[in-house]
C-alpha positions in Angstrom: 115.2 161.2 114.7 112.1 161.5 116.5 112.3 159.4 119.8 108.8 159.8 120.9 106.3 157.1 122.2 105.3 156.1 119.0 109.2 155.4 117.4 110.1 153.8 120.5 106.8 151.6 120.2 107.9 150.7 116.9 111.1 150.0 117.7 110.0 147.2 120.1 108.3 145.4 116.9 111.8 145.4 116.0 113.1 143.8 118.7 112.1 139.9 118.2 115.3 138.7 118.1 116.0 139.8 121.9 115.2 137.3 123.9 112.0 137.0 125.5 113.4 138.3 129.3 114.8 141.4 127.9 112.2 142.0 125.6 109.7 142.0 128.8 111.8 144.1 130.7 112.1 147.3 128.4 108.3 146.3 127.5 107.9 147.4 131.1 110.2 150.2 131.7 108.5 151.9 128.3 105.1 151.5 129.8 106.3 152.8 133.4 108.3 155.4 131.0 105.1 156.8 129.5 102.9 156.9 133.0 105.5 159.5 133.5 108.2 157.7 135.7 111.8 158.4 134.4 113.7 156.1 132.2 116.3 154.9 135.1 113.6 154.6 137.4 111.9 152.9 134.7 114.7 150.5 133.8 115.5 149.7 137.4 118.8 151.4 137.0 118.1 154.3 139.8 120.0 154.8 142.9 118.1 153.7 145.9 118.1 156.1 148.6 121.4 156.0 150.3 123.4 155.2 147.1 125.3 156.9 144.7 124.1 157.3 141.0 126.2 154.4 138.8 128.1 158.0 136.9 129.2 158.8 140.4 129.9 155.1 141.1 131.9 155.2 138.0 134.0 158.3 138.5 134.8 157.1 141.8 136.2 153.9 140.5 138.0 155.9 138.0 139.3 158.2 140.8 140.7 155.4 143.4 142.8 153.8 140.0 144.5 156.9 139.2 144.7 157.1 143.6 146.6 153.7 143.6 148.9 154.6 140.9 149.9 157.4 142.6 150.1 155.8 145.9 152.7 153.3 143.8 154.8 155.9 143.1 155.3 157.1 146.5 158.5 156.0 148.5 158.1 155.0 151.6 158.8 151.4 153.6 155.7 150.7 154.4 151.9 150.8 152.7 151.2 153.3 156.3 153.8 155.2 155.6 153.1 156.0 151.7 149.3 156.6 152.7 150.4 159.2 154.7 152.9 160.5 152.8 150.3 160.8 149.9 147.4 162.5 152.1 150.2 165.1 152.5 151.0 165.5 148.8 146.8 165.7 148.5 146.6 168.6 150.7 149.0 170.4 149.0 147.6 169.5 145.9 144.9 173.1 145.3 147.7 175.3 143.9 149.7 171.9 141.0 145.5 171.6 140.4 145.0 175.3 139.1 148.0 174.9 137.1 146.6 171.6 135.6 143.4 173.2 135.3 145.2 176.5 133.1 147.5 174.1 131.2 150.0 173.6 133.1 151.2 170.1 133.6 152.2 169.3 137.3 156.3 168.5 137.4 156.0 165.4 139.3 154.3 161.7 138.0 152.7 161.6 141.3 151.0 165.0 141.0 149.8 164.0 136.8 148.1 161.1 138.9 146.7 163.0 141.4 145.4 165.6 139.1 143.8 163.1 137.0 142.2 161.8 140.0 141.1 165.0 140.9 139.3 165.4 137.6 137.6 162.1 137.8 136.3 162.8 141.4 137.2 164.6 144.6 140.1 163.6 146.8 139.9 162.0 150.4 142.4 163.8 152.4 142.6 161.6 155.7 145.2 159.2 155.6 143.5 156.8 157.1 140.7 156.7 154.3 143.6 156.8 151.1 145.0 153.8 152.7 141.6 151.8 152.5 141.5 152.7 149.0 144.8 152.4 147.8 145.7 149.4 150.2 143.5 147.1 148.5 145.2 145.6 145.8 148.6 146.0 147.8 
């Protein structure tokens, strides 16, 4: 399908039944699209300086849930005490991540959640910052 100028002009004779808000705001971002700014930019969905992209934004979500899941698994008396505990399992982690990496599935539930973690975005390693993250909904 050609998405060119013209078929997306087209395309917005299709689009009477949006309502007339939306239909004025991707008028505009396909005019500010076509005097050469990019589409985000266009659609006012680019980061601002000083702010992470919305993928990035989303990854990192995705890694803090898979961070509190594991943080939930560790044993320990107190939230402190399974922050730490967890920072240690994360710098220990490099080696269980190859193996994940090659196929190999990490032995322990808290490593799975670490690695999946991992893959979604990197890991903090100071106690002090998973313990922000994963205290939240504690």
């Amino acid at each position: 399908m050609n998405a060119g100028p013209e078929r997306l002009l087209a395309l917005m004779d299709e689009a009477s039944r949006l309502s007339p808000p939306i239909r004025a705001w991707i008028e505009a971002a396909i005019t500010a699209w076509l005097k050469g700014a990019s589409m985000d930019s266009a659609l006012g969905l680019a980061a601002q300086p000083g702010q992470r992209k919305p993928a990035t934004r989303i990854r990192v979500a995705l890694r803090d849930c898979e961070l509190r899941r594991a943080w939930d698994l560790v044993d320990a008396t107190s939230g402190w005490q399974r922050s730490l505990r967890l920072a240690e399992c994360i710098k220990r982690l490099d080696p269980v991540y190859r193996g994940h990496q090659s196929g190999r599935p990490p032995a322990s539930e808290i490593n799975r959640r670490l690695c999946a973690a991992r893959d979604w975005y990197r890991l903090p390693t100071a106690a002090s910052r998973v313990h922000e993250i994963c205290s939240i909904t504690s």
